[in-house]
N, C-alpha and C positions, 0 to 999 in steps of 0.2 A: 372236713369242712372248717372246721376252727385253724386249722395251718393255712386254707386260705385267704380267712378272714385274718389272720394276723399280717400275709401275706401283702394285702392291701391296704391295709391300714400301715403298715411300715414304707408300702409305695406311695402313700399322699404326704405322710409325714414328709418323706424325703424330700417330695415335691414339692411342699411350701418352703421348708428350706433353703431348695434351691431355689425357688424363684426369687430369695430376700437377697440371695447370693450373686445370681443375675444381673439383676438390679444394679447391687454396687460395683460389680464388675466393668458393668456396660457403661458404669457412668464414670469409672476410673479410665478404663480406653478413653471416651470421649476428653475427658481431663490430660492425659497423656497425648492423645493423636492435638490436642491444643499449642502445643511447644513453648506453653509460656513460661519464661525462664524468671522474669520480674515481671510483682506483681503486686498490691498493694488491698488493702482490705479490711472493712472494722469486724471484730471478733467481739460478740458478746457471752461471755459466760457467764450463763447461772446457775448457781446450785449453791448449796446451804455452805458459804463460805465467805470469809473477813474481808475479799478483795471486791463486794460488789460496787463498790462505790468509783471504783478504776473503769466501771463498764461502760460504753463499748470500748475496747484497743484498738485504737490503729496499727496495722502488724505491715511492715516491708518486706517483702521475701526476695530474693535473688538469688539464682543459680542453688537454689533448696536449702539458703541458709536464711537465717532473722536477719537482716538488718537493722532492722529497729522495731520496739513492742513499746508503744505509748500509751497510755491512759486518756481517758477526756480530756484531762485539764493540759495537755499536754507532755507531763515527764514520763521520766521512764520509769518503767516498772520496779520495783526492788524485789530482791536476788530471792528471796522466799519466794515470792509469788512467781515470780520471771519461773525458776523451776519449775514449778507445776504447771504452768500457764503453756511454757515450752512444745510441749506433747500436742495444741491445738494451733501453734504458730502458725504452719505450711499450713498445704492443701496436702500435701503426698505425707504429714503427720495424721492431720485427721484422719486418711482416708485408712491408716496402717491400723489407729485404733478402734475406727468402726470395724475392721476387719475379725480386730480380737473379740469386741465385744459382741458382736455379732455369732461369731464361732464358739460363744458359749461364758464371757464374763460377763455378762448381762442377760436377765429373764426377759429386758423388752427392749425395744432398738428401733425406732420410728425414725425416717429420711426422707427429707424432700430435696429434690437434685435441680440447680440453675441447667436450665431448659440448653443453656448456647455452651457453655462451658464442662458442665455434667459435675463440676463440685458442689459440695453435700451445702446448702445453702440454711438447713431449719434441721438439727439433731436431738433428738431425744432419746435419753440412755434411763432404764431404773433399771441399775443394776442388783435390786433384791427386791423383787415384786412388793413383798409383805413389809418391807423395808421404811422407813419414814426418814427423810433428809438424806435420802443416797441417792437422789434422781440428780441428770447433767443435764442443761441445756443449752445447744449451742443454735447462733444464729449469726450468721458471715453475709454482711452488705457492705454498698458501694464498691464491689469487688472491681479492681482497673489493674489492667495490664500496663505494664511500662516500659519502656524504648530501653 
């Protein structure tokens, strides 16, 4: 009786799992079956860091490379921040490290997915539950495709 009961309890775990997995699968297909190659986008990040006042970036992407990462006021980013900033540039970046965090460098991983496009549009990462100032927050508008 208790090997079943463990039995089951290991098949819902698995199950929620996979459905967070699902999820971002179904919405990277729909991101992928989209073919946009440029494409342009503001990227807000927040989290307990010296660059909030750069927030939102206007980010250019083409052919899955930066074009350009600009700040509100216009300039561009400097090379500290550009580093770290790098990893949430694309859409095929974020979607690599929901991927990880997802699969276990983060206790919690909250996403909401643009309905037409299926890129992750609202992210929330607390990568140490018990943790204080290690929470991420991403949040990607005016997203435009371009010729």
């Amino acid at each position: 009786m208790r090997n079943l009961l463990f039995i089951v309890i290991a098949l819902a775990l698995a199950a929620c799992s996979m459905g967070s997995q699902t999820e971002i699968e179904r919405n990277k297909a729909k991101w992928q079956d989209a073919t946009i190659s440029h494409y342009r986008f503001n990227l807000f990040v927040g989290c307990f860091c010296a660059f909030s006042e750069d927030m939102p970036l206007t980010v250019e992407v083409q052919d899955g490379e930066v074009v350009s990462m600009k700040s509100q006021s216009g300039n561009e980013i400097d090379a500290p921040n550009r580093e770290f900033l790098q990893k949430y540039a694309t859409i095929d970046r974020i979607f690599a490290e929901l991927d990880t965090d997802i699969n276990g460098a983060a206790d919690e991983v909250i996403v909401t997915y643009d309905a037409t496009y299926g890129f992750p549009e609202q992210v929330n990462i607390d990568f140490v539950k018990e943790a204080i100032d290690d929470e991420l927050a991403l949040t990607l508008s005016g997203f435009e495709p371009l010729p």
